[in-house]
C-alpha positions, 0 to 999 in steps of 0.5 A: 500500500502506497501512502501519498507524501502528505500522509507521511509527512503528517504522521512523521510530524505527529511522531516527532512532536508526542516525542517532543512532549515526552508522551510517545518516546522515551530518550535516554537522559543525557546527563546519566553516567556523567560525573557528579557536579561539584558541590558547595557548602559553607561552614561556620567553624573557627577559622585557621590559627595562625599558621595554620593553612587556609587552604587544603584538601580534605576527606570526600567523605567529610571532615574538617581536617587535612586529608593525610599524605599518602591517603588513597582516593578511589577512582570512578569510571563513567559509562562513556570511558572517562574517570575522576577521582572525587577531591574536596578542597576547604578555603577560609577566606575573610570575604565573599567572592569568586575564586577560580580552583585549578585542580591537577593531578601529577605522577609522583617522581620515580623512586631512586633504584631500579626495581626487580624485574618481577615487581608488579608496574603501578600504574601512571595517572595525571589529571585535572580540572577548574572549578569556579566557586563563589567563596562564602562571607567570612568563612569556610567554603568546601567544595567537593568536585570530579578531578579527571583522570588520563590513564597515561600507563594501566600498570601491571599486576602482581603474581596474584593479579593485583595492581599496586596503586597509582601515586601522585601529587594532587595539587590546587591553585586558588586565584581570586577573580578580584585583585588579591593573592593566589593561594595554594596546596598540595598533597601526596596521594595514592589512587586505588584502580 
């Protein structure tokens, strides 16, 4: 049966506007798998002592302390092929404004000495990101944001098909949008593949 081409294109129109409406298709959301949206909150907890920093990165899990040397970050990977890590950055400032958080991750320097032949590879990641945040008024500001990772070498796994954990250097730049004072950290991490 041969339809004439004004019927098609009435129920080729009809089609495309019960899926605009929702009704008739169903589209896969765009935004599933993708990584979380950084995150804000402001805390009304003492501000530093002098001495101590203003700006760290601290536990994605929550807490107002350093994050330690040596702690392990765990990656994520998305449906699409890429992977983050999760870090949380705390600021005290003495005012509001729009800070910009340049993020990165870089491998750790080599340690001295050739390792045996048989000793499993860990793997080489570097990463990174920039956040615009809106510092809170006189206060702590944390923000918890992806940090994106490029595998650079997967590694290599022991006897018992274990790959060690990636080392890096995670570090944060935090420049103001007004005139005033960059400020940075930076910490030494693993990440568990």
């Amino acid at each position: 049966m041969r339809l004439p081409k004004l019927q098609i294109s009435v129920a080729i129109t009809a089609l495309l506007g019960l899926c605009s409406m929702g009704t008739f298709c169903v589209l896969p959301d765009a935004n599933k798998g993708a990584p979380p949206d950084p995150s804000f909150a402001c805390a009304d907890d003492e501000p530093p002592a002098a001495g101590e920093a203003s700006l760290f990165f601290s536990d994605p899990e929550g807490g107002a302390s350093p994050l330690p040397a040596d702690a392990v970050l765990q990656l994520e990977y998305g449906p699409q092929g890429g992977q983050h890590v999760m870090v949380t950055v705390r600021h005290h400032t003495s005012s509001d404004g729009v800070w910009a958080y340049r993020l990165a991750l870089a491998p750790d320097a080599a340690e001295p000495g050739t390792p045996a032949p048989e000793a499993p590879r860990a793997p080489v990641l570097e990463g990174s990101n920039t956040v615009p945040v809106n510092a809170c008024a006189s206060g702590w500001t944390e923000t918890t944001a992806p940090l994106f990772i490029n595998i650079m070498d997967s590694g290599q796994a022991d006897a018992a098909g274990e790959i060690p954990k990636a080392r890096g250097v995670l570090r944060l730049v935090a420049t103001p949008k007004e005139a005033g004072e960059k400020a940075s950290a930076e910490v030494r991490v693993q990440i568990a593949m």
